[in-house]
N, C-alpha and C positions, 0 to 999 in steps of 0.2 A: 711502480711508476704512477702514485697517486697526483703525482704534483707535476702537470707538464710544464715546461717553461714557456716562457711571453713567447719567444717564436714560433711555438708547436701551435699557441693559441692563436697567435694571428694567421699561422697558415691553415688552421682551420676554419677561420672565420673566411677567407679567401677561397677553399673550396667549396664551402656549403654556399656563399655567394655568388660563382661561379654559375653553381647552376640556372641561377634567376637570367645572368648573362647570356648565357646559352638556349634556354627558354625564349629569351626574347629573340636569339637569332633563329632558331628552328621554328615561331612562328610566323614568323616574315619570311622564313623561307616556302613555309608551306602556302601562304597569299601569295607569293609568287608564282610560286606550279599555279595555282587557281585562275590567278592572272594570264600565264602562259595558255593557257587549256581556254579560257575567255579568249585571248587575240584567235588562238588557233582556230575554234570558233567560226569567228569572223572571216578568217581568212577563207575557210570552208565558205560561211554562206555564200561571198562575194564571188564565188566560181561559179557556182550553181547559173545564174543568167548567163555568163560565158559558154557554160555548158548549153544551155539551151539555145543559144544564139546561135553557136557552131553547130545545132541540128537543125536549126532552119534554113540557116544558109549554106552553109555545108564548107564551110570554110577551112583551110588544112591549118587551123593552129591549134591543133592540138595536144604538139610537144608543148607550148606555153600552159596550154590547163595542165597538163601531169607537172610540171614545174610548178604550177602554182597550188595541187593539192598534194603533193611531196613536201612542199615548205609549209603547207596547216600541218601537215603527220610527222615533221621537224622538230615544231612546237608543242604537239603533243609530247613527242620524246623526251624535248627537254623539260615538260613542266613535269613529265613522270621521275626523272632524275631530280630536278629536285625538291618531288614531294617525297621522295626515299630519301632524301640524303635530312630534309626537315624533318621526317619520323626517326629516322637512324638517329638522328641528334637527342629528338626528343628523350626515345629509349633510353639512349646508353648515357645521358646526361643528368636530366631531369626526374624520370619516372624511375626514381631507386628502388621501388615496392614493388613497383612489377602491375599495376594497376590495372592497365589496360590490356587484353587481350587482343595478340597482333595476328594475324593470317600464318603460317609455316614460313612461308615466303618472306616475310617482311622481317621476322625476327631477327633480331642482332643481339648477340651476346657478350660482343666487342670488338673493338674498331677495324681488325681487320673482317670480320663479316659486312661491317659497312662501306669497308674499300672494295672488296669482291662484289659486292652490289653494284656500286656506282661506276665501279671501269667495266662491267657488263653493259651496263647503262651508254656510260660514256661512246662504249665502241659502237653501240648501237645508232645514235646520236650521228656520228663522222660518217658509217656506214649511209645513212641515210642524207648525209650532206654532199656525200658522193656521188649517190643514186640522183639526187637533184639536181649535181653541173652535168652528170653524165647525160641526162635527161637535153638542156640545153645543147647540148655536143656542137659548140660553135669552132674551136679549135683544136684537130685530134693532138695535137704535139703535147698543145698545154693541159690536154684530159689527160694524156698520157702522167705528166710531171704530175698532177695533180693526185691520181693515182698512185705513183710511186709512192709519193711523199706520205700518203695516207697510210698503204701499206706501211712504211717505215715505220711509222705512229703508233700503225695498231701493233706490230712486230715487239715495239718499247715496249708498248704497255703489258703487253703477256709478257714481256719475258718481265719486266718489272712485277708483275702479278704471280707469274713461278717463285720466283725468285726471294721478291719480299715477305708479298703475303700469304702465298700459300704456304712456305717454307715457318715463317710463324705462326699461324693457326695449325698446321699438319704439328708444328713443336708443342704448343698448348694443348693440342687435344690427345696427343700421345704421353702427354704427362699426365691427362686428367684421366686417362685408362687406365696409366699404372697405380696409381691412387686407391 
């Protein structure tokens, strides 16, 4: 197979160009975590006088402050999801040589370790956006539905997560045993 033909060469020119594309989205995705982790930040400092002002006055709003430092720890979550999913990219995309040396944790070896990342993430994410309306508890019916539904969510996604991707990684890495 010294001679590939015109479309094996175009489809290789379309992978190894791929990568530049993909590079460009995993570092905009990573300025965004950076970004997010900035608002959240902020979101942080602007409590901090609330906080104090509720100890001088002695004011009972302080379900509003845990609402308001649940929504900076919100932000955090989501900028950590997607500074994993901009590394996860970068990884399994760009960095073919293996260049950088990643933490145990962050490693991905292929995309279903970057799916089992991110729906840990993800669930993580909803859990805390739950904890946040729970926190407001203006309506118990509609906490209740709100609840449910979450439940329901996280219910999909593990069993989507049994299902798909642990059933494909558990299939790949018992092939790469008997090897």
């Amino acid at each position: 197979m010294n001679n590939p033909d015109f479309l094996t060469i175009i489809n290789k020119f379309f992978v190894n160009a791929g990568r530049y594309f993909v590079a460009v989205a995993s570092i905009l995705t990573i300025l965004a975590a950076g970004f997010l982790i900035f608002v959240g930040v902020w979101e942080f400092a602007n409590g901090i006088p609330k906080i104090l002002n509720s100890l001088f006055t002695h004011e009972e709003h302080r379900v509003g402050l845990s609402a308001h430092f649940i929504s900076a720890i919100d932000l955090f979550m989501l900028a950590v999801v997607m500074f994993v999913m901009g590394i996860g990219l970068f990884e399994l995309f760009v960095d073919k040589e293996h260049t950088i040396l990643y933490p145990h944790w962050l490693k991905m070896n292929d995309l279903d370790d970057l799916k089992e990342k991110l729906i840990a993430a993800t669930v993580m994410v909803i859990v805390i956006t739950f904890l946040e309306h729970i926190v407001m508890w203006e309506n118990p019916l509609e906490t209740l539905y709100f609840g449910g539904a979450i439940a329901i969510v996280i219910a999909a996604i593990t069993f989507f997560s049994k299902l798909v991707v642990g059933s494909e990684s558990h299939k790949m890495k018992d092939e790469g045993t008997k090897q």
